[in-house]
Chimera marker file (.cmm) of the C-alpha trace (Angstrom):
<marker_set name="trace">
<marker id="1" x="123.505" y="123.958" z="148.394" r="1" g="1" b="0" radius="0.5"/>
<marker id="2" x="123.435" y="121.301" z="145.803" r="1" g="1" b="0" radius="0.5"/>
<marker id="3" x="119.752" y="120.177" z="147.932" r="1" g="1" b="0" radius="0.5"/>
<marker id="4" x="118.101" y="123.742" z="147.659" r="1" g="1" b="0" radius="0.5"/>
<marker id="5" x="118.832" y="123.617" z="143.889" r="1" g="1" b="0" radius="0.5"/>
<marker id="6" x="117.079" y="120.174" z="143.383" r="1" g="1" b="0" radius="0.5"/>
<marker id="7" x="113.957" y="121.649" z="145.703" r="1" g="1" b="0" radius="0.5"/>
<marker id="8" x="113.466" y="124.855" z="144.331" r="1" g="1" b="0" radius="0.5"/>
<marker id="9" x="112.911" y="123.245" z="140.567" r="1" g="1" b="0" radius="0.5"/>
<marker id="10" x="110.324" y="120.450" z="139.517" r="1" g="1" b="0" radius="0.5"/>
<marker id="11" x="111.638" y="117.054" z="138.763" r="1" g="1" b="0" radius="0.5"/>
<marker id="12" x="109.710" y="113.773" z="138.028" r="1" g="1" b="0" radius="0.5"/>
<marker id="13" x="111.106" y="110.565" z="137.145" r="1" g="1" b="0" radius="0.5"/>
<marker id="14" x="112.351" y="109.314" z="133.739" r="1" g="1" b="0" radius="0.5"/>
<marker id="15" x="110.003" y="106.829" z="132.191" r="1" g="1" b="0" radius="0.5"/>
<marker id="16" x="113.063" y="105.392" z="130.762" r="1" g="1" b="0" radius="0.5"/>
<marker id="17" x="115.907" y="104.856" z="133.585" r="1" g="1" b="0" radius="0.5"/>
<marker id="18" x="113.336" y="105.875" z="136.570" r="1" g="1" b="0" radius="0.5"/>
<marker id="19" x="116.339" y="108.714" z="137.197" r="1" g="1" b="0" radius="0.5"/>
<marker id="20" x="115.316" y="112.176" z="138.589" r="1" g="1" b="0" radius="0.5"/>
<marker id="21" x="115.417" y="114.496" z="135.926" r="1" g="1" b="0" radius="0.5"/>
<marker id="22" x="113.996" y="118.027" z="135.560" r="1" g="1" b="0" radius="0.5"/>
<marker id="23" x="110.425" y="118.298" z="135.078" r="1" g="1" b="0" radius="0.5"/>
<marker id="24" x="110.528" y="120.408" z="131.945" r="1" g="1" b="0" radius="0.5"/>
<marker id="25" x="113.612" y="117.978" z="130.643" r="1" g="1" b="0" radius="0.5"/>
<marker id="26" x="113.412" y="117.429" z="126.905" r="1" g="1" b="0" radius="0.5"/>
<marker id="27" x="115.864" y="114.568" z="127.290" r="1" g="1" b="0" radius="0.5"/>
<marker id="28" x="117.229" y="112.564" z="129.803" r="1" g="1" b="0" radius="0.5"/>
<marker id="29" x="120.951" y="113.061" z="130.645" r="1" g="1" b="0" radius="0.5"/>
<marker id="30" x="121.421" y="109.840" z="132.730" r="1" g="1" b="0" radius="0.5"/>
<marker id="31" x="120.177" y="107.458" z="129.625" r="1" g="1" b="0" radius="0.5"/>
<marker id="32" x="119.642" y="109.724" z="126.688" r="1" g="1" b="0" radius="0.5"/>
<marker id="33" x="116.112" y="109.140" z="125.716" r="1" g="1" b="0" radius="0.5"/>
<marker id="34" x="113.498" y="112.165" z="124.469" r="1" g="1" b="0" radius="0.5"/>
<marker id="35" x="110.998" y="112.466" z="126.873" r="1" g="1" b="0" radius="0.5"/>
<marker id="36" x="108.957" y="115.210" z="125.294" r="1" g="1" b="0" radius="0.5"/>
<marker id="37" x="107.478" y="112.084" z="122.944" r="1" g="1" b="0" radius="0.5"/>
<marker id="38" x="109.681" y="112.850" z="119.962" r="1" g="1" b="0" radius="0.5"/>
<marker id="39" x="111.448" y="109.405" z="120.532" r="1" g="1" b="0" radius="0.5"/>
<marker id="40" x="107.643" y="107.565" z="120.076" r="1" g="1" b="0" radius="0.5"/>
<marker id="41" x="107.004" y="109.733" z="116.739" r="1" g="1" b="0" radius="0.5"/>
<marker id="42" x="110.120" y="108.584" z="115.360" r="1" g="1" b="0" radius="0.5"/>
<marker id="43" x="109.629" y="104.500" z="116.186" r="1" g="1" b="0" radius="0.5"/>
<marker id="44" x="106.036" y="105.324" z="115.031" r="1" g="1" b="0" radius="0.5"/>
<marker id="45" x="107.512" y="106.215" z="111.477" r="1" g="1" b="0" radius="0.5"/>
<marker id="46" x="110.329" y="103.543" z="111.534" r="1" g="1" b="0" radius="0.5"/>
<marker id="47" x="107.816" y="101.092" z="112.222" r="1" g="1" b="0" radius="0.5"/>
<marker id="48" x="105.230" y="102.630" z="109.780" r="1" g="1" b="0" radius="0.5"/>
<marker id="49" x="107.983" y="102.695" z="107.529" r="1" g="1" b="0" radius="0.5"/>
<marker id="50" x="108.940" y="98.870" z="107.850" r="1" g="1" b="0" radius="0.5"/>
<marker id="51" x="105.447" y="97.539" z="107.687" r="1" g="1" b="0" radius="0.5"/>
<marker id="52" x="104.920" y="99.283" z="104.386" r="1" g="1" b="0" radius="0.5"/>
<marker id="53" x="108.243" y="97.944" z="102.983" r="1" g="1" b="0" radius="0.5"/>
<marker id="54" x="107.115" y="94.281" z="104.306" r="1" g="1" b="0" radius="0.5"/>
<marker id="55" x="103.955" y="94.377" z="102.856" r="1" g="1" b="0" radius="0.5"/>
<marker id="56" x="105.230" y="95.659" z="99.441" r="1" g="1" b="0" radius="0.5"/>
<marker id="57" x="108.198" y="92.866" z="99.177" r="1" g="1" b="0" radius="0.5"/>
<marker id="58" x="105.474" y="90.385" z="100.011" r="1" g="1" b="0" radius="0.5"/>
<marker id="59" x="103.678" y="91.781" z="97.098" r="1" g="1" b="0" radius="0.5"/>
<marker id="60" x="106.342" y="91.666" z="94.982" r="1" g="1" b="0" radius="0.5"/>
<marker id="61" x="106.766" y="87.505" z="96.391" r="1" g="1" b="0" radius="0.5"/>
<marker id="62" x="103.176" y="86.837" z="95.796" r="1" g="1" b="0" radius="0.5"/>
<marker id="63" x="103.500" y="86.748" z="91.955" r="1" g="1" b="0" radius="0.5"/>
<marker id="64" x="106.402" y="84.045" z="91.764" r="1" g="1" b="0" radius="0.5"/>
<marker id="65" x="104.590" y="82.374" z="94.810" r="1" g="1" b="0" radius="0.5"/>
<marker id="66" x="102.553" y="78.767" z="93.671" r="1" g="1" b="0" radius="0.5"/>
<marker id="67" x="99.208" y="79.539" z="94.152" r="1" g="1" b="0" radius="0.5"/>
<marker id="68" x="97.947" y="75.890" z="93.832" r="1" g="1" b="0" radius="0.5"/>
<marker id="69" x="99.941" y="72.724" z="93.470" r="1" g="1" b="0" radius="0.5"/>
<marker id="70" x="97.024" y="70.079" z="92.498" r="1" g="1" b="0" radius="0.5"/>
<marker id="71" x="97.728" y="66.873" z="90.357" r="1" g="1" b="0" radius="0.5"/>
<marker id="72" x="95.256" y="68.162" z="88.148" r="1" g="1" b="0" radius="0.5"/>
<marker id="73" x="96.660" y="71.363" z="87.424" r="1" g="1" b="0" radius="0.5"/>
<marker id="74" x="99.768" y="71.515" z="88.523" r="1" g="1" b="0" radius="0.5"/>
<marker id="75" x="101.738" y="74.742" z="90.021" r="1" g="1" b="0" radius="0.5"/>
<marker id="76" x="99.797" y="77.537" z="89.263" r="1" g="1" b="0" radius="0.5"/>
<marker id="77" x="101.550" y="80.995" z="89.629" r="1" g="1" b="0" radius="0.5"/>
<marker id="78" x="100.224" y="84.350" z="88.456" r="1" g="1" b="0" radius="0.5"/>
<marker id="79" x="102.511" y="84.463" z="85.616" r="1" g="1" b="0" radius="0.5"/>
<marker id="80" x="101.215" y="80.891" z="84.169" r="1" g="1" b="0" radius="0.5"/>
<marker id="81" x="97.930" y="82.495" z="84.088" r="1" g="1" b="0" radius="0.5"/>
<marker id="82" x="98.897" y="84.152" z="80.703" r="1" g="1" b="0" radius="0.5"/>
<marker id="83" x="96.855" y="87.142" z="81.173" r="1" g="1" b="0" radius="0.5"/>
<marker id="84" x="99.766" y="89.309" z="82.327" r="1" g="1" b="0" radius="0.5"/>
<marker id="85" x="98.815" y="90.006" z="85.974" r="1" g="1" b="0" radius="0.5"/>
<marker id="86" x="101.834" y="88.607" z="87.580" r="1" g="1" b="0" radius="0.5"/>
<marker id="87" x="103.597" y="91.536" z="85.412" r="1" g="1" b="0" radius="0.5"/>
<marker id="88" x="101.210" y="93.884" z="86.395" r="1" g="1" b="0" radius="0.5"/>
<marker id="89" x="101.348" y="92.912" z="90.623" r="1" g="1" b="0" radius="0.5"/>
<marker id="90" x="104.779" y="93.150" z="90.637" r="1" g="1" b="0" radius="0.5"/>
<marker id="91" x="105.059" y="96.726" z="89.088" r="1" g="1" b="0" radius="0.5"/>
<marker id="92" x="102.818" y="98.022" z="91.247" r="1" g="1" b="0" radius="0.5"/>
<marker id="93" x="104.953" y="95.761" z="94.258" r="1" g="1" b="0" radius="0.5"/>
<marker id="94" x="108.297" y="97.698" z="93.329" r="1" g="1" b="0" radius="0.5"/>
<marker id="95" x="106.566" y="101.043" z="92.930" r="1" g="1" b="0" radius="0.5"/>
<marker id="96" x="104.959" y="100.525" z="96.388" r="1" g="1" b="0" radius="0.5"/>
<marker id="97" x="108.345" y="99.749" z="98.013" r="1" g="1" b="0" radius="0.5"/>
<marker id="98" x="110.229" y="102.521" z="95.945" r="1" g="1" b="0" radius="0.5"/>
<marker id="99" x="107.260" y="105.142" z="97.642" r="1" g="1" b="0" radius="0.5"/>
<marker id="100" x="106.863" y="103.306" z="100.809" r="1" g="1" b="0" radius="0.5"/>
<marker id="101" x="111.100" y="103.638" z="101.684" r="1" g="1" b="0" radius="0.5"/>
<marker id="102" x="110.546" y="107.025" z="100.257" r="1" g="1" b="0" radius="0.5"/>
<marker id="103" x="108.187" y="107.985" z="103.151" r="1" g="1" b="0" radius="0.5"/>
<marker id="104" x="105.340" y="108.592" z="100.910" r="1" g="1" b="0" radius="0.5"/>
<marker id="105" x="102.254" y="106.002" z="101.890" r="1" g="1" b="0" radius="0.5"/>
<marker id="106" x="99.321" y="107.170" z="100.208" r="1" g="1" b="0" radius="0.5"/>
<marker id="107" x="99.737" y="104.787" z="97.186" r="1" g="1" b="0" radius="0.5"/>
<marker id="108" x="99.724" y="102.016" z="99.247" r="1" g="1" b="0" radius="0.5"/>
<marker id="109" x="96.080" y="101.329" z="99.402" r="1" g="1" b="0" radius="0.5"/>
<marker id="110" x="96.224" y="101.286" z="95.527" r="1" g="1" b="0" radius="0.5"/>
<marker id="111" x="98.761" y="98.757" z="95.732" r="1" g="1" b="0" radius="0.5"/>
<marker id="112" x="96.626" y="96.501" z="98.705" r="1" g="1" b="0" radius="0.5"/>
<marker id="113" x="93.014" y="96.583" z="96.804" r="1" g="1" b="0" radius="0.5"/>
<marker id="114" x="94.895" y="95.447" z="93.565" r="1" g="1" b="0" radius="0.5"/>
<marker id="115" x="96.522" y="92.708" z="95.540" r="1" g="1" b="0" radius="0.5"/>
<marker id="116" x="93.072" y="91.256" z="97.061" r="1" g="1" b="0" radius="0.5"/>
<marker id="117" x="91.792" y="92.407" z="93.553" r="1" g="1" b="0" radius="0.5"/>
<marker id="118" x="94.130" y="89.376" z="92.255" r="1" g="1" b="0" radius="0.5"/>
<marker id="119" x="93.795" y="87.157" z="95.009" r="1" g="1" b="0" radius="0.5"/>
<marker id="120" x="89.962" y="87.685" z="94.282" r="1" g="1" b="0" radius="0.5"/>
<marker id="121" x="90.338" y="86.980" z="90.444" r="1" g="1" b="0" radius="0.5"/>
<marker id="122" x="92.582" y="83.729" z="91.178" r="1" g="1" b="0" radius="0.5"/>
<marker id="123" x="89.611" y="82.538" z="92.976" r="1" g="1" b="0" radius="0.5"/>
<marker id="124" x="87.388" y="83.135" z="90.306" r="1" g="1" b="0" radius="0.5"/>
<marker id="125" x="89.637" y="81.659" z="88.148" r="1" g="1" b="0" radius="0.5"/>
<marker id="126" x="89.736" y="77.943" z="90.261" r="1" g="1" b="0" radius="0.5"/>
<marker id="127" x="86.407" y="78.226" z="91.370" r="1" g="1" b="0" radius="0.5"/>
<marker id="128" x="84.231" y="79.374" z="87.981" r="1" g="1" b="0" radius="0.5"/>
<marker id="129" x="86.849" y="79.047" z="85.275" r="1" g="1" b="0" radius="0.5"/>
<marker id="130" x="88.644" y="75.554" z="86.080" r="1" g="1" b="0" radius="0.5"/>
<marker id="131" x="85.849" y="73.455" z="86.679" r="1" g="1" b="0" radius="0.5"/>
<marker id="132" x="84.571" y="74.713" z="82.902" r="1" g="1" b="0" radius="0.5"/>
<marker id="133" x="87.512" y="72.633" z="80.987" r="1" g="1" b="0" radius="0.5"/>
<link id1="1" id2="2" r="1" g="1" b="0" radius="0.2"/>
<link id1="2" id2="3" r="1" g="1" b="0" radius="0.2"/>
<link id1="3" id2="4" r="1" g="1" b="0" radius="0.2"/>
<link id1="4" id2="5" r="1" g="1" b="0" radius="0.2"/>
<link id1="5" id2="6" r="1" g="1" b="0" radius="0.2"/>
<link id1="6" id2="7" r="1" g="1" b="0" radius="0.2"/>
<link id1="7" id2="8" r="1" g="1" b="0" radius="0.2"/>
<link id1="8" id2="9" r="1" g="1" b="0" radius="0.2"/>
<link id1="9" id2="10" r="1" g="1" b="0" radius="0.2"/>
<link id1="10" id2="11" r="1" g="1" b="0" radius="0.2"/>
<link id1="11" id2="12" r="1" g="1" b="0" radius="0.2"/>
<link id1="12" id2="13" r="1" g="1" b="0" radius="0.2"/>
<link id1="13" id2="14" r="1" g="1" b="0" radius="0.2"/>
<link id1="14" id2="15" r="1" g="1" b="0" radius="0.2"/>
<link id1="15" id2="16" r="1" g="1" b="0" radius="0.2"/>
<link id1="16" id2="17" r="1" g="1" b="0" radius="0.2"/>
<link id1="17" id2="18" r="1" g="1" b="0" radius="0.2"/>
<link id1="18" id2="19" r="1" g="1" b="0" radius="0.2"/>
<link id1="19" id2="20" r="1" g="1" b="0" radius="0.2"/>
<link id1="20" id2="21" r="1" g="1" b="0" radius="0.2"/>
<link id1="21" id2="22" r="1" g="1" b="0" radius="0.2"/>
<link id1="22" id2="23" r="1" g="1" b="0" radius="0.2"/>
<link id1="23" id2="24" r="1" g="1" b="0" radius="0.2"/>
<link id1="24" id2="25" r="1" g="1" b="0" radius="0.2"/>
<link id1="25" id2="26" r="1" g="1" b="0" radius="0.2"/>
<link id1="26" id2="27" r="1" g="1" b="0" radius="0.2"/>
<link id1="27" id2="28" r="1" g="1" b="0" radius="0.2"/>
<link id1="28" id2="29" r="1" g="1" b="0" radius="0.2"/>
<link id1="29" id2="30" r="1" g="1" b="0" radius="0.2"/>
<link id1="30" id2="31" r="1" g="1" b="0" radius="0.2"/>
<link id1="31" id2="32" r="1" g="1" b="0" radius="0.2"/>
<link id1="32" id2="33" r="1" g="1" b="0" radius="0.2"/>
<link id1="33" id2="34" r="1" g="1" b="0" radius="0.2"/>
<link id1="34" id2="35" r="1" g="1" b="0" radius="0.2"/>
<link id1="35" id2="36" r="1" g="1" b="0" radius="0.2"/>
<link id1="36" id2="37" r="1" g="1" b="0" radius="0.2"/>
<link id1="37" id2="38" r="1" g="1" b="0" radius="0.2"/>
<link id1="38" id2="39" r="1" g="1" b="0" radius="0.2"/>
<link id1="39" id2="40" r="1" g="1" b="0" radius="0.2"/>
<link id1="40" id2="41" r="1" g="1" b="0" radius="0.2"/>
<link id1="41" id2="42" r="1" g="1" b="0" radius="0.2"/>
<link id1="42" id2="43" r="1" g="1" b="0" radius="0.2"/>
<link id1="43" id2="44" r="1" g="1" b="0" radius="0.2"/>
<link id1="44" id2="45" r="1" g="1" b="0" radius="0.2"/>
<link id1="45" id2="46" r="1" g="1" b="0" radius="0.2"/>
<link id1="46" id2="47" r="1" g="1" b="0" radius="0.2"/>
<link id1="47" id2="48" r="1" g="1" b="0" radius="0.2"/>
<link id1="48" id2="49" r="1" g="1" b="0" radius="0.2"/>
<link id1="49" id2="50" r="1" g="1" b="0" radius="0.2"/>
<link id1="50" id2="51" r="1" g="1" b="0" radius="0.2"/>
<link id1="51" id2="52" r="1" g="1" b="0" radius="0.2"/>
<link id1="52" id2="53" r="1" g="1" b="0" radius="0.2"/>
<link id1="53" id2="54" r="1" g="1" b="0" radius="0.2"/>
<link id1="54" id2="55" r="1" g="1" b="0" radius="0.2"/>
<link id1="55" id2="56" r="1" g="1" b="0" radius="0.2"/>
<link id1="56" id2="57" r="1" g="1" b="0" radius="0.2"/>
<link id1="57" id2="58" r="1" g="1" b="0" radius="0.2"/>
<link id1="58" id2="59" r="1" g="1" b="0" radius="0.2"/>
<link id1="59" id2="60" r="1" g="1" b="0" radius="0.2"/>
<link id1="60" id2="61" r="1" g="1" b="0" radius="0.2"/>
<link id1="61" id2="62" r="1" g="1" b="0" radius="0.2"/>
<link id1="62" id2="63" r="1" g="1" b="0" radius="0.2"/>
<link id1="63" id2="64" r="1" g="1" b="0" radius="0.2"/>
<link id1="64" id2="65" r="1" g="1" b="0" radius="0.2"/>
<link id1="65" id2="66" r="1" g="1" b="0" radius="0.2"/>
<link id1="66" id2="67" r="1" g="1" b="0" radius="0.2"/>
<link id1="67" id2="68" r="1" g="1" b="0" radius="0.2"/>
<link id1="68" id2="69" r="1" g="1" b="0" radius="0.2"/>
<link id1="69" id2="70" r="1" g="1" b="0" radius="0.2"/>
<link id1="70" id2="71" r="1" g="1" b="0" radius="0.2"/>
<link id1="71" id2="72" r="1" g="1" b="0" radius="0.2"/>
<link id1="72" id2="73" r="1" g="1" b="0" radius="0.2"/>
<link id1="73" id2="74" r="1" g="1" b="0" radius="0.2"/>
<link id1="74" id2="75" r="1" g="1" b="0" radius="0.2"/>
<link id1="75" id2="76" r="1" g="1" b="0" radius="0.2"/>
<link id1="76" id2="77" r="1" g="1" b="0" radius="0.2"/>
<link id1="77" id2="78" r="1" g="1" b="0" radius="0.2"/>
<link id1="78" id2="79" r="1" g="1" b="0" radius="0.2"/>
<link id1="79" id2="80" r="1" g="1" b="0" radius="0.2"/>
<link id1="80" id2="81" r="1" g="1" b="0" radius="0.2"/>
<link id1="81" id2="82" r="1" g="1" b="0" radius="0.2"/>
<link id1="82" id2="83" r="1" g="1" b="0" radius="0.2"/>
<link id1="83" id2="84" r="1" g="1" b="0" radius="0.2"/>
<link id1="84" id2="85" r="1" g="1" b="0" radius="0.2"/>
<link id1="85" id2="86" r="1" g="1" b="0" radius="0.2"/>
<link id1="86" id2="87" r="1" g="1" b="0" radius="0.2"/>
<link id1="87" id2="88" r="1" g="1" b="0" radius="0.2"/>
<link id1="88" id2="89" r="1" g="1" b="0" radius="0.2"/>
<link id1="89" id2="90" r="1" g="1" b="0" radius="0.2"/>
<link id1="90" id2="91" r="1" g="1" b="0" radius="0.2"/>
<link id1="91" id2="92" r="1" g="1" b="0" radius="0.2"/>
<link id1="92" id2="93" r="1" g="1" b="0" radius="0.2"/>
<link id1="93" id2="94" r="1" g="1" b="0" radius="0.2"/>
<link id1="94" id2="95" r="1" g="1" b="0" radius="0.2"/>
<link id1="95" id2="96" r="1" g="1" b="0" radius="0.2"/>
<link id1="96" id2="97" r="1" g="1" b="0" radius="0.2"/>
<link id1="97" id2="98" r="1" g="1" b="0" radius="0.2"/>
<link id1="98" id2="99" r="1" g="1" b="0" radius="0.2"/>
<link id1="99" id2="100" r="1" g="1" b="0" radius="0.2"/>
<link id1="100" id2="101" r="1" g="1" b="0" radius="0.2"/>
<link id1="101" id2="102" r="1" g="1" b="0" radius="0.2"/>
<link id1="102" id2="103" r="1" g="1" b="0" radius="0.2"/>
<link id1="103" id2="104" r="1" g="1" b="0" radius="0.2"/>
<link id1="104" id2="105" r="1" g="1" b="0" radius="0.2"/>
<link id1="105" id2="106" r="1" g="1" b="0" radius="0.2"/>
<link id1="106" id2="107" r="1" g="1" b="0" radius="0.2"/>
<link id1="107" id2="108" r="1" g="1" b="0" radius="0.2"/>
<link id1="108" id2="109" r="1" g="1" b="0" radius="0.2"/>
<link id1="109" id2="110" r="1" g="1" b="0" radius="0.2"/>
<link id1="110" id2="111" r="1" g="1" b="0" radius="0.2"/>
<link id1="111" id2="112" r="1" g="1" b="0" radius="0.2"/>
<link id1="112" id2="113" r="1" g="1" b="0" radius="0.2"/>
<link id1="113" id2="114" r="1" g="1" b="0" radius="0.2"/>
<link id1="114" id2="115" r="1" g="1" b="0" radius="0.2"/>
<link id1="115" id2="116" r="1" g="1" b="0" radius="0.2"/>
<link id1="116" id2="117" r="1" g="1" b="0" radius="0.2"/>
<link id1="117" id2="118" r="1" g="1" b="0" radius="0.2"/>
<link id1="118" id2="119" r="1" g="1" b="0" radius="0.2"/>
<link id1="119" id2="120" r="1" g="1" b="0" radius="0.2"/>
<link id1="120" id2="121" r="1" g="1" b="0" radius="0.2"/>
<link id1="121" id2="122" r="1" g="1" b="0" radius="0.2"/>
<link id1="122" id2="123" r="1" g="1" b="0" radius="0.2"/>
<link id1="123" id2="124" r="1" g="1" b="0" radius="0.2"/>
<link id1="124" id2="125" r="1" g="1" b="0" radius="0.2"/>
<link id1="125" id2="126" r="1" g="1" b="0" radius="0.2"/>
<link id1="126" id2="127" r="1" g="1" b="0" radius="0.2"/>
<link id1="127" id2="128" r="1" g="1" b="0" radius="0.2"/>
<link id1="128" id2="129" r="1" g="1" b="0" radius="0.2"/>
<link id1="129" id2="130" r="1" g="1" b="0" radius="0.2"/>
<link id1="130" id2="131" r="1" g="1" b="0" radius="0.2"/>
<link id1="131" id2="132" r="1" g="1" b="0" radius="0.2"/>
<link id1="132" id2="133" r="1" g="1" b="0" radius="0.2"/>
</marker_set>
Protein backbone atom coordinates (compact mmCIF):
# COMPACT_ATOMS: atom_id res chain seq x y z
CA UNK A 1 0.00 0.00 0.00
CA UNK A 2 2.52 2.27 1.50
CA UNK A 3 4.45 1.73 -2.42
CA UNK A 4 1.28 2.81 -4.50
CA UNK A 5 1.12 5.97 -2.32
CA UNK A 6 4.83 6.96 -3.00
CA UNK A 7 4.10 6.14 -7.01
CA UNK A 8 1.02 7.75 -7.55
CA UNK A 9 2.57 11.34 -6.22
CA UNK A 10 5.79 13.20 -7.56
CA UNK A 11 8.82 13.20 -5.40
CA UNK A 12 12.39 14.48 -6.18
CA UNK A 13 15.22 14.58 -3.93
CA UNK A 14 16.07 17.15 -1.21
CA UNK A 15 18.92 19.38 -2.20
CA UNK A 16 19.65 19.40 1.40
CA UNK A 17 19.70 15.66 2.93
CA UNK A 18 19.33 13.99 -0.77
CA UNK A 19 15.97 12.36 1.10
CA UNK A 20 12.84 11.66 -1.06
CA UNK A 21 10.45 14.18 -0.38
CA UNK A 22 7.27 15.25 -2.21
CA UNK A 23 7.72 17.12 -5.27
CA UNK A 24 5.52 20.05 -4.35
CA UNK A 25 7.22 19.90 -0.59
CA UNK A 26 7.66 23.38 0.83
CA UNK A 27 9.98 21.92 3.45
CA UNK A 28 11.75 18.98 4.07
CA UNK A 29 10.54 16.75 6.97
CA UNK A 30 13.67 14.50 7.20
CA UNK A 31 16.15 17.72 7.80
CA UNK A 32 13.93 20.74 8.04
CA UNK A 33 15.18 23.00 5.38
CA UNK A 34 12.71 25.33 2.93
CA UNK A 35 13.01 24.13 -0.32
CA UNK A 36 10.68 26.52 -2.07
CA UNK A 37 13.96 29.11 -1.83
CA UNK A 38 12.65 31.01 1.17
CA UNK A 39 15.69 29.61 3.22
CA UNK A 40 18.24 31.45 0.36
CA UNK A 41 16.13 34.87 0.69
CA UNK A 42 16.57 34.84 4.26
CA UNK A 43 20.70 34.08 4.31
CA UNK A 44 20.58 36.61 1.38
CA UNK A 45 19.28 39.32 3.94
CA UNK A 46 21.32 38.02 6.98
CA UNK A 47 24.26 38.27 4.94
CA UNK A 48 23.19 41.61 3.29
CA UNK A 49 22.49 42.58 6.64
CA UNK A 50 26.05 41.72 8.14
CA UNK A 51 28.05 43.19 5.34
CA UNK A 52 26.33 46.51 5.84
CA UNK A 53 26.92 46.41 9.64
CA UNK A 54 30.78 45.47 8.83
CA UNK A 55 31.28 48.06 6.56
CA UNK A 56 29.64 50.75 8.81
CA UNK A 57 31.76 49.67 12.13
CA UNK A 58 34.77 49.87 9.86
CA UNK A 59 33.66 53.32 9.13
CA UNK A 60 33.16 54.20 12.38
CA UNK A 61 37.20 52.53 13.03
CA UNK A 62 38.56 54.47 10.19
CA UNK A 63 38.44 57.86 12.03
CA UNK A 64 40.49 56.75 15.24
CA UNK A 65 42.60 54.60 12.74
CA UNK A 66 46.50 56.28 12.10
CA UNK A 67 46.44 57.20 8.76
CA UNK A 68 50.26 57.82 8.49
CA UNK A 69 52.94 57.20 11.05
CA UNK A 70 56.09 59.12 9.36
CA UNK A 71 59.00 60.65 11.48
CA UNK A 72 58.16 63.72 9.89
CA UNK A 73 54.72 63.98 10.79
CA UNK A 74 53.98 61.75 13.11
CA UNK A 75 50.48 59.75 13.63
CA UNK A 76 48.11 61.35 11.63
CA UNK A 77 44.38 60.49 12.36
CA UNK A 78 41.33 62.25 10.97
CA UNK A 79 40.65 63.95 14.12
CA UNK A 80 44.35 65.62 14.26
CA UNK A 81 43.45 67.07 11.03
CA UNK A 82 41.51 69.87 12.91
CA UNK A 83 39.02 70.40 10.29
CA UNK A 84 36.35 68.29 12.01
CA UNK A 85 35.99 65.36 9.56
CA UNK A 86 36.80 62.62 11.91
CA UNK A 87 33.50 64.05 13.76
CA UNK A 88 31.72 64.21 10.76
CA UNK A 89 32.80 60.23 9.40
CA UNK A 90 31.87 58.87 12.41
CA UNK A 91 28.26 60.35 12.56
CA UNK A 92 27.52 59.33 9.44
CA UNK A 93 29.41 55.61 10.60
CA UNK A 94 26.80 55.23 13.58
CA UNK A 95 23.86 56.45 11.52
CA UNK A 96 24.82 53.89 8.81
CA UNK A 97 24.95 51.02 11.35
CA UNK A 98 21.78 52.30 13.30
CA UNK A 99 19.88 52.05 9.44
CA UNK A 100 21.87 49.22 8.19
CA UNK A 101 20.72 46.75 11.57
CA UNK A 102 17.47 48.44 10.96
CA UNK A 103 17.11 46.77 7.51
CA UNK A 104 17.01 49.98 5.73
CA UNK A 105 20.21 50.19 3.10
CA UNK A 106 19.60 52.95 0.91
CA UNK A 107 21.74 55.44 2.96
CA UNK A 108 24.53 53.42 2.68
CA UNK A 109 25.95 54.69 -0.50
CA UNK A 110 25.82 58.18 1.18
CA UNK A 111 27.79 56.86 3.87
CA UNK A 112 30.54 54.88 1.23
CA UNK A 113 31.12 58.06 -1.26
CA UNK A 114 31.73 60.22 1.94
CA UNK A 115 34.15 57.63 3.16
CA UNK A 116 36.33 57.54 -0.24
CA UNK A 117 35.34 61.32 -0.22
CA UNK A 118 37.78 61.43 2.99
CA UNK A 119 40.12 58.93 2.04
CA UNK A 120 40.36 61.15 -1.20
CA UNK A 121 40.83 64.48 0.80
CA UNK A 122 43.58 62.76 3.17
CA UNK A 123 45.42 62.23 0.03
CA UNK A 124 45.19 65.59 -1.01
CA UNK A 125 46.10 66.60 2.15
CA UNK A 126 49.79 64.45 2.15
CA UNK A 127 50.23 64.77 -1.33
CA UNK A 128 49.43 68.79 -2.16
CA UNK A 129 49.12 70.22 1.33
CA UNK A 130 52.20 68.60 3.31
CA UNK A 131 54.84 69.06 0.99
CA UNK A 132 53.73 73.09 1.10
CA UNK A 133 55.10 73.57 4.91
Amino acid sequence: MEDLIKTSRPIKNCPFCAEEILADAKKCRYCGEFVDGRGAKNNTAILRKALAAAGSLLLAIAPFAPMVSAPIFGRITLFQQGKGDGVVLLIVALVALGLSLAGRYGFLWVSGALGLFEVGHLFYFFIIICPKR
